[in-house]
Structure formats: structure tokens, C-alpha cells
N, C-alpha and C positions, 0 to 999 in steps of 0.2 A: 545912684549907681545901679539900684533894682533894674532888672529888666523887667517890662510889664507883660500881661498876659499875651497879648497879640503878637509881640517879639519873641515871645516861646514859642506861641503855635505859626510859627512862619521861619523857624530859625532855620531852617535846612535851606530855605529860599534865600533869606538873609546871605548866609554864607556861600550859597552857593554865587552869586550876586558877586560879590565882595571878589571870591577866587577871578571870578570873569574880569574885574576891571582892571583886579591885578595882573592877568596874561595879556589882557589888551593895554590896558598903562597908554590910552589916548594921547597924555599930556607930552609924552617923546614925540610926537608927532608934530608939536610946535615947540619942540624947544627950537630957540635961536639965539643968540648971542651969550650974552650972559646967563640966559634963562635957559641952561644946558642942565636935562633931567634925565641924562642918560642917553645909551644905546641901545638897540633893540638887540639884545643877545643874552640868553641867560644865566643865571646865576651857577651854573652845573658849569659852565665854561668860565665867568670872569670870576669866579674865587680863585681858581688856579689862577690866573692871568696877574691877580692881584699880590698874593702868595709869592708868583717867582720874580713879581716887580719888586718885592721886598728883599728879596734874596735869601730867604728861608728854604727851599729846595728849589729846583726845574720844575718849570711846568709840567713837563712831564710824570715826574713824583706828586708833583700835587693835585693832578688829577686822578688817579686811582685813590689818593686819600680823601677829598672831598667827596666820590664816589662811594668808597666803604663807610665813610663816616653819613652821609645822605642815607644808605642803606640802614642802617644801624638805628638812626630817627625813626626811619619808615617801618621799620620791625618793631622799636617801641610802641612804635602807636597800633601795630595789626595786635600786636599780644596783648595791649591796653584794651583795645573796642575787645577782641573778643570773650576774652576773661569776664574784664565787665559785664557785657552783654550776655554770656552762657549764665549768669549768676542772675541780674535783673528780670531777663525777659525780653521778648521785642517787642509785643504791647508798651509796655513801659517804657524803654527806649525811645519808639518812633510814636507814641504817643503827643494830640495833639496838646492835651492838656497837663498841666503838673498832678501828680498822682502821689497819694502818701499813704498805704495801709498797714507798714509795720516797719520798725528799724531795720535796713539792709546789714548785716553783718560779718558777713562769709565772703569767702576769695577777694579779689582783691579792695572791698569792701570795709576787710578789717586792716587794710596797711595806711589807706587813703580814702576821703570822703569820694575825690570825683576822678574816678580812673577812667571814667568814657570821656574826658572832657581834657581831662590833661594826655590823653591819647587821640584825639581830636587837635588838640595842637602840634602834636609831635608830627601825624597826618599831612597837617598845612604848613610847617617848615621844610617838609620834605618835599611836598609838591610846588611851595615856593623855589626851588631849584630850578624850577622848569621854567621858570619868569623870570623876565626883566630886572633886575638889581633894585629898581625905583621902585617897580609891582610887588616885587618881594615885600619890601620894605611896608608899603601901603597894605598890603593883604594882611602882614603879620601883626601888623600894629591895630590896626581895626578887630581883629580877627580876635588878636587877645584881649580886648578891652570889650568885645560882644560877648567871650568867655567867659570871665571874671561877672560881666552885669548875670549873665545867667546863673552862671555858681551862686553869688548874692541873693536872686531871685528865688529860688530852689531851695537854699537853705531857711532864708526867713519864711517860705511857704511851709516845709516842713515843720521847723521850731512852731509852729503856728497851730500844723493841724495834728500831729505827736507830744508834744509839749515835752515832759522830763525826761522820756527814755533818749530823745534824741539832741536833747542839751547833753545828757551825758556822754550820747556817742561824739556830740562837737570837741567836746573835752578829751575823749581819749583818744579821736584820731584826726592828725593831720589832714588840713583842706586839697596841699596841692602838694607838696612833699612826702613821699612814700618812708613809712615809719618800717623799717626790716622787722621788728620782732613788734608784734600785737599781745597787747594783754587782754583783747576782749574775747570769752568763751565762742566759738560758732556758733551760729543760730541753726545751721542743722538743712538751710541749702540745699538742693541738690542742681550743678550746673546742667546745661540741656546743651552741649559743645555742636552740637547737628546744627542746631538752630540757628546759636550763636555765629557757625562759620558761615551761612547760607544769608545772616542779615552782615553780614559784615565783607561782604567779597570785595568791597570797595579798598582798606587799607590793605588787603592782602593783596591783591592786583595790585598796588600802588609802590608795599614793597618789591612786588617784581618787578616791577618796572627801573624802580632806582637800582636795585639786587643784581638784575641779570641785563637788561635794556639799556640802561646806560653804559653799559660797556663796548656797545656796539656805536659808542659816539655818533647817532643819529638824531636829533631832535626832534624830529617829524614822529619815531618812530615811538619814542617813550611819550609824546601828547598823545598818540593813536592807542598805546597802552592804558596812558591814563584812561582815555574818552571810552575805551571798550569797558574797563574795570569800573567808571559807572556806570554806563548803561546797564552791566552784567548786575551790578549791584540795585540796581533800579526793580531789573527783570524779578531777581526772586526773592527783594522788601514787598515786590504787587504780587505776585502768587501764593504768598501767605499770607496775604491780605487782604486780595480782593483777585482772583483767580480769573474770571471772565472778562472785567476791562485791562487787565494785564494782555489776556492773551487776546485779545480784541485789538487793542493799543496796539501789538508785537506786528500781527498780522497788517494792519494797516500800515504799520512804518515799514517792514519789508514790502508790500505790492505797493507802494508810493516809490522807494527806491530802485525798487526792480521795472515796474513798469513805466513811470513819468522819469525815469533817469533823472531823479533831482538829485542836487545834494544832501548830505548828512542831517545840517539844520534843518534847514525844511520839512524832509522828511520826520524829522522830529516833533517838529510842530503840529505838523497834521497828526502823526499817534497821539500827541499830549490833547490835541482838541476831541478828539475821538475817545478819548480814555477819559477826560471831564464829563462827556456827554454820557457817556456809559455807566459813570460812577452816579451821575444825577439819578441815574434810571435804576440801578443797583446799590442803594445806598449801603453803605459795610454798619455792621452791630459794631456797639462802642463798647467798651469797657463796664463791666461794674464795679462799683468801688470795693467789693470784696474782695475783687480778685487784684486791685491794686496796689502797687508797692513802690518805695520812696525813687524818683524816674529822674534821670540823667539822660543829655544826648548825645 
């Protein structure tokens, strides 16, 4: 159930993967007969649909609940990454390799071992709304089973490269259930919240999207939410991280947009080949293991 090294250093591709087949969901495509895999309509509309076939309220009621309650996931998970993340680091975080230099054990650290990870799933049921009922289903279920291999993977690295202080912290804190009252002292921490909100603009866009965007009953409008709140999220993980193929990458996907009038993808393609080439040519300083500390994504 370990995930191995290469499914760590590719897991944002992975998922990101995973999300795409589940908004495309191919197989609706051929359903026919008996082999009926849905409609293409999503899951932000057919829970109400579902709901007032039941006759637990009107559709109409259960649309603003499925909405606030969508919202409510997608808040969990922006408070999750960035908590997390102001405490970890963004090295650490978007780090390609697993990192261990000392027991994490401040914010939310001391309630739960993987708060970026169970805020990462909260993330992808919320954005599962915006898909297909079948896609949902297919993203979630994969999605959590790529989680859980990583948590497994990440622990046993740890317990590996820490040994007793971090058997004890398995022992006094919860894997994926948040414990309210912590008996373990702080380690003394100090979170970097700047940082934190600038690598995380992605769950926060995501809650406004479901928050505020879904209320404008647009579909078109909250995937355009979504699609910006990565990109945006993309733009400033590469400026703190590699500044010149970021803004190299940016400028080529805008005069690709603006001058060859392509579309979106495309346009993206060319920045992403352009931003490889550039990284080749600028390679980024890695980590040293001093400055490493126990990494979650």
C-alpha cells in the first residue's frame, strides 16, 4: 500500500491526472444500453435533483444546501493547506523528495499527523462538485487511495529516518482524525502565514469559487474560477521558486494568447515547454538536509 519514491515525486501530476479524467469521465460518452454511466451534468446540480426525488425538501432548498455545505468542505481544506503549510514550509511541502530533519509538532501538527493531506482531500470533494456524478465518484475513490498510499509512505520513511521521537509522536497523535485537546508540549514553531497563503492560493480560490461563484448558477463560470485559481496558484509556487522561468513561462503563454489567438490549452502548452527549457538552463538549488523537516503534500 507504500507509495514508492517516484509516485511521491510526480504526485501533483498524478492528481492532477486523476482530477482531468474525472471532469472528462470519456466513458459517458459510450454509455448505451444497459451500460448507462451517467450524464454529463454535475454533481453541484444532481445532488439537489436527487435530494428532491427523495422528497426530503424542493430542489430548490437543496440547492443552497448542497452549496453552503460544498463551501464548508472547500474552507476546510483552504484552513487545512494553509495552517499546515505556514508551519511546514514550502520547500518541504512541494518538495520533490520525502524530507525528515525533526519531529513536526506545532499547529496543526500537534492535533493530526497529515493536515495537508486530509485538507487535500477536502479540496478534491469540493472540486468533485463541478463533475460528472461517475467522475466524482472515480476522482474520489482513486484520489483517496493515492492519499492514504502516501500517508503510509511518508510515515514509514519517517519512523525510518527519526526512529523513537517519531514512534512516539505516532502514538500520541491521530493519523487522519483531528484530536481537539493535544498533550504534546510545542516545539517552539514559528508559522511564516505570508508564505503559507501565496503557496496555497489554489484552495482558497477554490473556496470562492464554491463560496461565492456557485451562487451565480453558472457552470462555465466556477470551472473558469477553478482554471484561474490554478494557474494563479502555479504563478506564485514558480516565483518562489524559480523566478525567471516563471516569468519567462508567463510572458510566452500571454503573447502566444494574445498574438496567435490560440486557445487556453495550447497556449499553456507552449509556456509549460518554454518553462522546461528554461529550467534546464537555470537549474533551481535543492534542499539541504539541514534545513529539512518531516514533508507532507
Amino acid at each position: 500500500m507504500r507509495a514508492s519514491a517516484i509516485e511521491f515525486r510526480l504526485r501533483m501530476v498524478i492528481m492532477i491526472v486523476i482530477v482531468f479524467v474525472g471532469f472528462w469521465s470519456p466513458w459517458i460518452s459510450f454509455s448505451t444500453g444497459s451500460l448507462d454511466f451517467g450524464h454529463r451534468i454535475s454533481m453541484l446540480e444532481w445532488l439537489p435533483l436527487e435530494i428532491s426525488r427523495l422528497g426530503l425538501v424542493s430542489f430548490a432548498v437543496a440547492t443552497p444546501i448542497v452549496i453552503v455545505l460544498g463551501a464548508l468542505v472547500a474552507l476546510a481544506g483552504a484552513v487545512l493547506r494553509v495552517w499546515g503549510t505556514a508551519y511546514l514550509g514550502y520547500s518541504t511541502v512541494h518538495h520533490g523528495d520525502m524530507q525528515a530533519g525533526a519531529v513536526m509538532a506545532d499547529g496543526p501538527y500537534r492535533h493530526m499527523r497529515n493536515p495537508l493531506y486530509v485538507g487535500g482531500w477536502c479540496m478534491m470533494l469540493a472540486i468533485s462538485l463541478l463533475m460528472p456524478p461517475s467522475g466524482a465518484l472515480f476522482s474520489m475513490v482513486l484520489l483517496t487511495i493515492f492519499f492514504l498510499r502516501l500517508i503510509l509512505g511518508e510515515e514509514a520513511f519517517l519512523t525510518k529516518q527519526l526512529g523513537q521521537p517519531y514512534a512516539e509522536y505516532l502514538r500520541a497523535v491521530p493519523r487522519l482524525i483531528p484530536r481537539l485537546r493535544s498533550g504534546l508540549p510545542p516545539a517552539g514553531n514559528k508559522p511564516h502565514w505570508l508564505t503559507a497563503l501565496l503557496t496555497e492560493i489554489m484552495p482558497i480560490g477554490l473556496f470562492i469559487t464554491i463560496g461565492i461563484l456557485a451562487w451565480f448558477y453558472d457552470q462555465q463560470l466556477m470551472l473558469e474560477g477553478l482554471f484561474w485559481s490554478f494557474l494563479a496558484s502555479l504563478f506564485a509556487r514558480g516565483i518562489m521558486k524559480q523566478w525567471i522561468a516563471t516569468l519567462v513561462g508567463s510572458a510566452v503563454f500571454i503573447a502566444a494568447f494574445a498574438y496567435f489567438h490560440l486557445n487556453w490549452p495550447r497556449s499553456i502548452l507552449i509556456a509549460f515547454g518554454v518553462w522546461l527549457i528554461v529550467r534546464a538552463l537555470f537549474p533551481r538549488n535543492q534542499i539541504t538536509p539541514t534545513q529539512a523537516r518531516p514533508t507532507a503534500a
